[in-house]
C-alpha positions in Angstrom: 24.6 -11.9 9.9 21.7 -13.3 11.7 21.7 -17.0 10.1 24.8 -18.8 10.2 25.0 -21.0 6.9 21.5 -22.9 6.8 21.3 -24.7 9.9 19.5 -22.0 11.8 16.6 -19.7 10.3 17.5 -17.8 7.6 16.5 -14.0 7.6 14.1 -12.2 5.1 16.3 -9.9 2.7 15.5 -6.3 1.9 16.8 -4.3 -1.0 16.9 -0.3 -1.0 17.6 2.2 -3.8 19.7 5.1 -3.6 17.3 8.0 -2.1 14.3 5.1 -0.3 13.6 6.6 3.4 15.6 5.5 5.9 12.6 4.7 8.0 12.2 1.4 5.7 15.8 0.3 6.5 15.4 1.0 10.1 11.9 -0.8 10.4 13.2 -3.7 8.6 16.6 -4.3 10.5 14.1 -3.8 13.5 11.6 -7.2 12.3 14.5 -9.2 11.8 15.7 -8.5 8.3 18.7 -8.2 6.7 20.0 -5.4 4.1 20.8 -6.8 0.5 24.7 -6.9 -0.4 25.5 -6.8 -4.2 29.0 -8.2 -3.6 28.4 -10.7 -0.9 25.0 -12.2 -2.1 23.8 -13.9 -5.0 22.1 -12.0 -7.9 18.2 -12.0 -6.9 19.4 -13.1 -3.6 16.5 -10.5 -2.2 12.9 -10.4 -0.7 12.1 -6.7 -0.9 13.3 -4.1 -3.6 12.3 -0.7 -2.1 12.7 2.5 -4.0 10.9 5.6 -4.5 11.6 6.0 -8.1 9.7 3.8 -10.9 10.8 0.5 -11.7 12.3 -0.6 -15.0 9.8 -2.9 -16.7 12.8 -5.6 -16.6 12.3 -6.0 -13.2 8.7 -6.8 -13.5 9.7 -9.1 -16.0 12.3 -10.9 -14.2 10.6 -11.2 -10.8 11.0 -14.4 -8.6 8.6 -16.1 -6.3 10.1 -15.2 -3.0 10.4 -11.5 -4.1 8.3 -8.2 -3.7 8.9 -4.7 -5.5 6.9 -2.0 -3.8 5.4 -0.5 -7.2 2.6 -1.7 -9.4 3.6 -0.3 -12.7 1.9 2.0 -14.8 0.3 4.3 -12.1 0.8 7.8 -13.4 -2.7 8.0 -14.3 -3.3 8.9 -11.1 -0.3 9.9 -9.7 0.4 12.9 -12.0 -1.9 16.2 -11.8 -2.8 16.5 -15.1 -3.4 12.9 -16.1 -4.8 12.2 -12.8 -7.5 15.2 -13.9 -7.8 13.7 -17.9 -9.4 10.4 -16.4 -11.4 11.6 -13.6 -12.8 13.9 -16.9 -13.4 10.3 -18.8 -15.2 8.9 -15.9 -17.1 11.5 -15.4 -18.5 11.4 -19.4 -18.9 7.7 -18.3 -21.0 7.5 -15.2 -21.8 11.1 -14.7 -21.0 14.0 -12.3 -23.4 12.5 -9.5 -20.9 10.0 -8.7 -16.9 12.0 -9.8 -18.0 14.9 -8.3 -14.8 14.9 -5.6 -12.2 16.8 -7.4 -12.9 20.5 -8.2 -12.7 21.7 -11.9 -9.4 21.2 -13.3 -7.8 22.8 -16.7 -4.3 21.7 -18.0 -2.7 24.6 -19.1 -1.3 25.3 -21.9 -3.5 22.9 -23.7 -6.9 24.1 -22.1 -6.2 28.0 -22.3 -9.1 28.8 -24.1 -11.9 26.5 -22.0 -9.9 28.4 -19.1 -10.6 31.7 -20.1 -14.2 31.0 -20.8 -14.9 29.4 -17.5 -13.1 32.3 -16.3 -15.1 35.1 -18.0 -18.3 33.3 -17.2 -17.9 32.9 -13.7 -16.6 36.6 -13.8 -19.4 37.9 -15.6 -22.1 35.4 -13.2 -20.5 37.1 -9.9 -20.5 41.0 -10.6 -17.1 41.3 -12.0 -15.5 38.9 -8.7 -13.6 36.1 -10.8 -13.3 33.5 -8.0 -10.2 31.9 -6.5 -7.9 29.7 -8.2 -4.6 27.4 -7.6 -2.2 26.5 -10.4 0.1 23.9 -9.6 3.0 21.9 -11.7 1.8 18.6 -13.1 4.9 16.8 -12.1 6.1 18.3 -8.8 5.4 17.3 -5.4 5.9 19.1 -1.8 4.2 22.3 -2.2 6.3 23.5 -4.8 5.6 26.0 -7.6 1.9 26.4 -6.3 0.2 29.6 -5.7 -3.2 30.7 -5.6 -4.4 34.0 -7.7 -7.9 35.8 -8.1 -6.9 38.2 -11.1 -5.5 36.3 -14.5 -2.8 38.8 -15.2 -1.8 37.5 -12.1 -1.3 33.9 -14.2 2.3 32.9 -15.1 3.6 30.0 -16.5 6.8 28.5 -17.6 5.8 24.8 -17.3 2.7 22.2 -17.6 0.4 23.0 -14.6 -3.1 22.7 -13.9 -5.0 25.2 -12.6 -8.6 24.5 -10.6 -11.1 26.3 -9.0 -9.8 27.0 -5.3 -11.5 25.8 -2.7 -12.1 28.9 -0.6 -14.6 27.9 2.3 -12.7 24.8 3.7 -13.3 22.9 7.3 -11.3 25.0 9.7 -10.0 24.2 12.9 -9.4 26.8 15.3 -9.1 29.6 12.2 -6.5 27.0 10.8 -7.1 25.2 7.4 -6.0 21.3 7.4 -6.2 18.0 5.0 -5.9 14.7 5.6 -3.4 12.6 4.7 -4.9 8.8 3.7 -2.7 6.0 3.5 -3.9 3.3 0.8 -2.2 -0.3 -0.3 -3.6 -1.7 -3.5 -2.6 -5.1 -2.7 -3.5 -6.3 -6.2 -4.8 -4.7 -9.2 -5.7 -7.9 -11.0 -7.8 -8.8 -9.1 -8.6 -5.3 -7.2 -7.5 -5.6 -4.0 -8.0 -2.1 -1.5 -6.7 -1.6 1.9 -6.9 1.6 3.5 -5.0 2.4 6.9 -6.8 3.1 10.0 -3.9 6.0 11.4 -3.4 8.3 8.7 -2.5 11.9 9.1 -4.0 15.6 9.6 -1.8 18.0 8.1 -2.1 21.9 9.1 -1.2 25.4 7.9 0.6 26.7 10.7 -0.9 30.5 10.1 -5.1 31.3 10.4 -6.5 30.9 7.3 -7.1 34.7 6.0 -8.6 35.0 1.7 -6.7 38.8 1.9 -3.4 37.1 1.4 -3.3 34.8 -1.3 0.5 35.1 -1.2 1.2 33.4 2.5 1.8 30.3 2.2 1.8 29.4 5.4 -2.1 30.1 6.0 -3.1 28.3 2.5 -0.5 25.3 1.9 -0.5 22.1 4.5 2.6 20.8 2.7 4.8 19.9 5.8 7.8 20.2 3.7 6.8 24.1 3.6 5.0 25.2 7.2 8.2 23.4 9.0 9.7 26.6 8.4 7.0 28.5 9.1 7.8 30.9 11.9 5.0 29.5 14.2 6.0 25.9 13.3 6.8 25.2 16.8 4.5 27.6 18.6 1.7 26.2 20.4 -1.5 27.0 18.2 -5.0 27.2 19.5 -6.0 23.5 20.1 -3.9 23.0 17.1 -1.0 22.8 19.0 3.1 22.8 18.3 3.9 21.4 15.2 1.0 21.2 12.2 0.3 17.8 12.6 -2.3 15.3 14.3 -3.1 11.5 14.4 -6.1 10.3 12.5 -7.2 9.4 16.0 -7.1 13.1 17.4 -9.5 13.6 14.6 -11.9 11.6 15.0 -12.3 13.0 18.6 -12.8 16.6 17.1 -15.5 14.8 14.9 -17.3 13.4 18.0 -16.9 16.8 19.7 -18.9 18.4 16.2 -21.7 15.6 16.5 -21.4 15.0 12.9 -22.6 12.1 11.2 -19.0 10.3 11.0 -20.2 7.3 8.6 -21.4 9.2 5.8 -18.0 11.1 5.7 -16.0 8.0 6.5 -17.9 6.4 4.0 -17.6 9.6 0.8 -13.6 9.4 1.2 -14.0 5.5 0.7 -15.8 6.0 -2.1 -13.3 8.6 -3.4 -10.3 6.3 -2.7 -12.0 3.5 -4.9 -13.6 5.2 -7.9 -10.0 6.9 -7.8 -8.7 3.7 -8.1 -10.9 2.3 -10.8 -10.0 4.9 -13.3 -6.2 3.1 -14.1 -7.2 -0.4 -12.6 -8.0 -2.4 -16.2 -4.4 -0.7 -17.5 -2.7 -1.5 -15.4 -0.4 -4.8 -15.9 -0.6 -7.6 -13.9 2.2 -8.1 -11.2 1.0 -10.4 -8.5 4.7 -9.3 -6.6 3.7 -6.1 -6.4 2.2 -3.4 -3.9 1.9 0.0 -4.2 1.5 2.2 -0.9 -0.1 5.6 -2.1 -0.9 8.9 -0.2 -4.2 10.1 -0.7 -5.0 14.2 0.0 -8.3 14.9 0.8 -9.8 18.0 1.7 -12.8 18.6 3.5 -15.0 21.9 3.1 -17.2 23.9 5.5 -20.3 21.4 4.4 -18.3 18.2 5.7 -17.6 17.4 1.9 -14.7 15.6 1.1 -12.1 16.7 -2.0 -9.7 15.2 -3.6 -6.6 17.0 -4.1 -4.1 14.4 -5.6 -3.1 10.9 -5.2 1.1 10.7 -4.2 3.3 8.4 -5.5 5.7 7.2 -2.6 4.3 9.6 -0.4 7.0 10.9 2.1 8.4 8.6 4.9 10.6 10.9 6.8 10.4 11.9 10.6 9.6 15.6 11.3 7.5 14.7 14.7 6.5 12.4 17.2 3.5 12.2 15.0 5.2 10.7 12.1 6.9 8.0 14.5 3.4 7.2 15.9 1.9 7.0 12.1 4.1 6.1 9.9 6.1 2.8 11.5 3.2 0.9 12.6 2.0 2.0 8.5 5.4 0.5 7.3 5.4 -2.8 10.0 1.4 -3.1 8.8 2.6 -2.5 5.2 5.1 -5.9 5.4 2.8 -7.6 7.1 0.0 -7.4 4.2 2.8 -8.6 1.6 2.5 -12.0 3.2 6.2 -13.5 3.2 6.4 -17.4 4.1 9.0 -19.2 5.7 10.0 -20.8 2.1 10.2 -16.7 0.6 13.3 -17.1 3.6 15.0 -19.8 1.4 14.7 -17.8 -1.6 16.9 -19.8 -4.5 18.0 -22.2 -2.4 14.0 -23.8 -1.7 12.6 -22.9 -5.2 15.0 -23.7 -7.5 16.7 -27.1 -5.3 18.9 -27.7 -8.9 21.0 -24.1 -7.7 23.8 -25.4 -5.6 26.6 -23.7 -4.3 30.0 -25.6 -3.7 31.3 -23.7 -0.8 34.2 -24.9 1.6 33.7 -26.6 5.2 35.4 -26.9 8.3 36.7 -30.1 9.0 37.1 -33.2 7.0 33.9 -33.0 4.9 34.2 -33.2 0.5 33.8 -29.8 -1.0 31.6 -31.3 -3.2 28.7 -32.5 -0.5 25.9 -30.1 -0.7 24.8 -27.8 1.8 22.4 -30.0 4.5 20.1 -28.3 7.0 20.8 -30.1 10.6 18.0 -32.2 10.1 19.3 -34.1 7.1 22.9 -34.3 8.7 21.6 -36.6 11.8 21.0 -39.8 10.8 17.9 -41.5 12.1 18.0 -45.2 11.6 14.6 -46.5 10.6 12.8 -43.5 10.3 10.7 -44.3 6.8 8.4 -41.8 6.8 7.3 -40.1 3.8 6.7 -36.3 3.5 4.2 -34.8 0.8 5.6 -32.3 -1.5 2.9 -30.2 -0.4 1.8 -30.4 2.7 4.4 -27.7 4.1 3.1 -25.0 1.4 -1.2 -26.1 2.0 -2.2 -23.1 4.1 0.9 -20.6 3.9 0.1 -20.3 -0.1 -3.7 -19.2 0.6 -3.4 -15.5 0.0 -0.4 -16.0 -2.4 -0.7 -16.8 -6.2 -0.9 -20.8 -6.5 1.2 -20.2 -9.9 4.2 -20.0 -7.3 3.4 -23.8 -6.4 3.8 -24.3 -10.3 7.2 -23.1 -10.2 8.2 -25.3 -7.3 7.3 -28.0 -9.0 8.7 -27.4 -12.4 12.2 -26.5 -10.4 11.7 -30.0 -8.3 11.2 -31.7 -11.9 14.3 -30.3 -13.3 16.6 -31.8 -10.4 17.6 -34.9 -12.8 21.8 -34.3 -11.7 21.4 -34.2 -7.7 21.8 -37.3 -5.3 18.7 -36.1 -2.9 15.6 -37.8 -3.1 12.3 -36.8 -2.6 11.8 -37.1 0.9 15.4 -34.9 1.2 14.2 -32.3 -0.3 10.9 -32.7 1.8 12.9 -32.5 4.3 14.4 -29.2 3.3 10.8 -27.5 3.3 9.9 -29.0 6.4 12.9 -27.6 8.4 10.9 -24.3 7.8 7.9 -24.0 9.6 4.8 -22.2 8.2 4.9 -19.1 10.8 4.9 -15.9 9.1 8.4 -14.7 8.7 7.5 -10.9 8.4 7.9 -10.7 12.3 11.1 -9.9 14.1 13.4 -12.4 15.4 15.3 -10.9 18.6 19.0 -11.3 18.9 18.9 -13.3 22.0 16.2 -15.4 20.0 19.1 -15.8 17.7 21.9 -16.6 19.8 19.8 -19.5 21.4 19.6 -21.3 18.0 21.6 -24.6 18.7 25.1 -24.8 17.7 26.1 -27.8 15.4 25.6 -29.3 11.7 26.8 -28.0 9.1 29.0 -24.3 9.4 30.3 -23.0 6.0 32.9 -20.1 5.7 32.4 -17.0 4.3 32.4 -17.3 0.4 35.6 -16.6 -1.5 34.0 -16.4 -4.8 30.5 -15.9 -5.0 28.8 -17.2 -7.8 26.7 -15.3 -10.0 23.7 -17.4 -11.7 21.3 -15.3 -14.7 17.8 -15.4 -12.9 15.6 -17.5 -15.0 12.1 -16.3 -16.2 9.2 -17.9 -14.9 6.0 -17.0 -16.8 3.0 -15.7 -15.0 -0.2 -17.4 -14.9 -3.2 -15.4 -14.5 -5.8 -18.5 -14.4 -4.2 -20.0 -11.7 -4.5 -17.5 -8.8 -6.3 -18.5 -5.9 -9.3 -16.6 -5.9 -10.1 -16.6 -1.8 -11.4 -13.9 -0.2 -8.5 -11.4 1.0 -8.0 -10.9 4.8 -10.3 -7.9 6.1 -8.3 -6.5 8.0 -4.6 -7.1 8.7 -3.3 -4.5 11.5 -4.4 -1.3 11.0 -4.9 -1.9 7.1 -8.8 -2.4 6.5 -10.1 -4.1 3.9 -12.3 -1.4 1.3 -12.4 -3.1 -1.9 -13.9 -5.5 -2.6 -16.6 -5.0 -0.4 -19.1 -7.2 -1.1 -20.4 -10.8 -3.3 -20.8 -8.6 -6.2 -17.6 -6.9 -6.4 -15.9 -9.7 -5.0 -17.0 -11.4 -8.2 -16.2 -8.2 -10.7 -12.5 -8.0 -9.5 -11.7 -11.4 -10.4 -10.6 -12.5 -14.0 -10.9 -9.1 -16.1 -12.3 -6.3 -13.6 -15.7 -5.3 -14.6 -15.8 -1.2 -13.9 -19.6 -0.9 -14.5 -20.5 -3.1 -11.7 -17.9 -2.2 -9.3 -18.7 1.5 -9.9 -22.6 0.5 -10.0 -22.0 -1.0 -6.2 -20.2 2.0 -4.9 -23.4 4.1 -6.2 -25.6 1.8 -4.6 -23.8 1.6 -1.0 -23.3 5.8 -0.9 -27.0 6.2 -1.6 -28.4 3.5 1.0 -26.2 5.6 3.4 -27.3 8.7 2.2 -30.8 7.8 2.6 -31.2 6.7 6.1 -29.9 7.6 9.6 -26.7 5.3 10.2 -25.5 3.9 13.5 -23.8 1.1 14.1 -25.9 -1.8 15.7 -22.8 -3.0 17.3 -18.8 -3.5 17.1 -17.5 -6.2 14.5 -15.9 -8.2 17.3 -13.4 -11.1 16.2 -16.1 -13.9 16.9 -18.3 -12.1 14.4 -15.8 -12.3 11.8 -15.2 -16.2 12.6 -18.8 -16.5 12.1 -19.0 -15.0 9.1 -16.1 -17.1 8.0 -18.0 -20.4 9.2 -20.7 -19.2 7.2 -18.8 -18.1 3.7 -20.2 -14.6 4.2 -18.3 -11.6 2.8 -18.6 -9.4 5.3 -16.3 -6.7 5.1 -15.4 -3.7 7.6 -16.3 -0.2 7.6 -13.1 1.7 7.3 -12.6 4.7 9.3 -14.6 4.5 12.8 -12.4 3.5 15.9 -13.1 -0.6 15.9 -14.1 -0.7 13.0 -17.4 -2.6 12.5 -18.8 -5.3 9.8 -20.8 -3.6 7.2 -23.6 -5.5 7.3 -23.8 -4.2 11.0 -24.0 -0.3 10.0 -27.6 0.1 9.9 -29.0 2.2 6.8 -32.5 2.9 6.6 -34.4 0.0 5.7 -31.7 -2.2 4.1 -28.0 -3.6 5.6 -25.2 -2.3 3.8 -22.6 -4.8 1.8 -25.8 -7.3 0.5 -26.4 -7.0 -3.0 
């Protein structure tokens, strides 16, 4: 174990279900971290729960301050085809199909036969007889799976839900080969909404030329990985494409400066599509301020540079198949930890929140079983030494980005020590022995080794004690409503964007605005010729800082700039 008893620093925790990628264990072990034991820790005795399954809603229930589950619940309204396709419909009857005009048009069969068959006949009857192209896919698998495309509707068979929408038949090719792209997104928060989309996502590739004569291979429609990797010219090196059938976002954005396409106004349509995506579950979905949610948005782009949206996965996949999935996907997962902002007192766990917990364990040497655990610090005596440590001090700044209701709980646990010998300064002295560096990062073994020897040294447990995880209740009113970081690694900032949303995704979200602002930044992009003036550089953002500007960055360019800095006809983008 990396921390002998409590004299030295204690490592984060991680938790993983039966099935959760192995890349999460191995980028954990690799910061630092150590994997959960149910038999040799304490029940709750965790940081991160990590599984690719739902949670219970018990575990939302009972979740403690120092932990983090890696699900919001209640997403399936996105996440599943055919619900995902029943509230883009509802927006669309809301605010019109100017603005949810991203996913093509969708029928749930059985349910929607009969609109089917009339679009179906219409179309049929428009085009001379020529029905169009279609894809029916299962609502509720994933991978490629059941999907096939069909022109002819005897052709049409079902045994399960599916939808079926129009194909997309004239998509952005590459070399003769069709792709999508694989966008990572982090909803941080949903109450408030909090958007952060990654910088280094992937482009995925059929690993046959794209050819409308045969609907039936796979292998020239389909960019699921799971299927092309056994495609027999998976590892033959394609035209420009290359071996394999994927590339780096950042071997993308090179073929788009070869086109001379205008890269903003793209970067800036699959923004949009992430967030008004986003805003069609946001107000149902419950609050859980422990909680983040990784998705894996699939957007194709067609032959006009116009972005679709294909579906939105739900623990999108975390295996290695490539060197381009090591590239992507752990400086995604080490970005991903990051952005869940653990403290040094998360590292504590029971032991700093809830002071009145004490384990009895046995000691070398002479010392009474029944003397508490003591970091080094409170073992040395220091003769004179009055000082005085505020209960808060050590928390001021590490709590900025984390719900202040945490704080609440400290102190309700401090106020429920009546039994215990320590005083107030003791148990100061406990928080202080922590510093306030950010324990997400690794800590090396040598690191570990040169932690000084001495204090107190407990033996392995011969009983462990189990404790029923109290409840602590939730308090909306007191979250600390400062502005989120813009940009932490590669994750970017996309929502809120701006005073005005800033301001709607606080308290209960207000969709009209947020989806009014979206309108009102596509179109001043739309309307004028966009460049950027120049590169957000880090004393830009400290400016903006200095002056309590929300100036957020524009997501997908390399270096991503400020907003306010992409200039848009006659106005600056991100003012309202």
């Amino acid at each position: 174990m990396a921390a002998a008893g409590v004299c030295g620093p204690t490592p984060l925790v991680f938790r993983l279900h039966e099935g959760a990628p192995e890349l999460v264990r191995e980028v954990l072990l690799e910061r630092g971290w150590e994997e959960y034991d149910e038999q040799g820790q304490e029940e709750g005795g965790w940081n991160l729960y990590w599984r690719t399954s739902a949670f219970h809603n018990s575990d939302y229930e009972n979740i403690l301050p120092w932990q983090r589950l890696n699900h919001h619940p209640k997403t399936v309204g996105i996440t599943r085809k055919d619900c995902l396709a029943r509230n883009l419909k509802r927006m669309r009857g809301t605010f019109g199909s100017g603005l949810y005009n991203f996913s093509p048009t969708t029928f749930i069969l059985p349910n929607d036969y009969t609109r089917f068959l009339a679009e179906y006949t219409k179309h049929r009857l428009k085009n001379g007889g020529r029905s169009g192209y279609w894809i029916c896919k299962p609502v509720d698998l994933s991978r490629g799976r059941g999907i096939f495309i069909f022109e002819d509707i005897r052709d049409l068979v079902y045994d399960s839900s599916v939808i079926v929408q129009r194909y997309i038949s004239n998509p952005l090719l590459i070399s003769g080969y069709k792709f999508d792209l694989r966008i990572y997104v982090c909803v941080k928060s949903f109450q408030p909404l909090i958007i952060y989309m990654h910088q280094e996502g992937m482009v995925r590739f059929a690993t046959e030329k794209y050819n409308l004569t045969s609907l039936d291979n796979l292998y020239s429609h389909l960019t699921n990985t799971s299927i092309n990797k056994f495609g027999p010219f998976y590892t033959t090196d394609k035209e420009r494409v290359g071996q394999g059938c994927k590339w780096t976002m950042s071997k993308f954005r090179c073929f788009l400066h070869s086109q001379g396409i205008n890269e903003l106004f793209l970067w800036q349509k699959i923004n949009n599509i992430v967030t008004l995506t986003l805003l069609t579950i946001a107000p149902s979905v419950p609050s859980s301020p422990n909680s983040v949610e990784l998705f894996g948005f699939d957007i194709l782009i067609d032959a006009k540079y116009k972005p679709w949206l294909l579906e939105v996965n739900y623990s999108p996949a975390l295996t290695i198949d490539c060197q381009v999935d090591v590239t992507v996907k752990k400086v995604l997962l080490n970005d991903l930890v990051d952005l869940m902002n653990y403290k040094s007192m998360d590292s504590v766990r029971q032991r700093g929140y809830l002071k009145q917990k004490y384990k009895r364990p046995c000691y070398l040497g002479s010392q009474s079983l029944r003397s508490p655990v003591l970091p080094k610090s409170m073992c040395e005596h220091h003769p004179g030494n009055k000082k005085s440590y505020s209960i808060h001090s050590t928390f001021s700044d590490s709590m900025r980005f984390f719900p202040s209701v945490e704080m609440n709980r400290i102190r309700t646990a401090r106020n429920s020590i009546s039994n215990t010998k320590r005083s107030w300064s003791e148990a100061s002295d406990i928080e202080s022995e922590f510093d306030d560096r950010n324990l997400s990062t690794r800590v090396s073994p040598w690191q570990a080794s040169r932690q000084p020897a001495g204090g107190c040294c407990k033996l392995p447990a011969i009983h462990i004690q189990k404790y029923k995880t109290p409840k602590f209740p939730w308090d909306p009113k007191s979250q600390d409503k400062s502005t989120p970081p813009l940009r932490v690694g590669d994750f970017i900032l996309t929502f809120p964007f701006n005073e005005v949303t800033l301001k709607a995704s606080w308290d209960k979200l207000n969709v009209k605005t947020a989806v009014h602002e979206v309108h009102k930044l596509i179109s001043q992009l739309a309307s004028g010729c966009s460049h950027i003036q120049k590169r957000g550089t880090e004393d830009e953002l400290d400016r903006c800082k200095e002056k309590k500007d929300f100036g957020s960055l524009f997501w997908g360019p390399t270096n991503p700039p400020l907003l306010s800095e992409c200039h848009l006809g006659k106005g600056y983008v991100g003012t309202s």
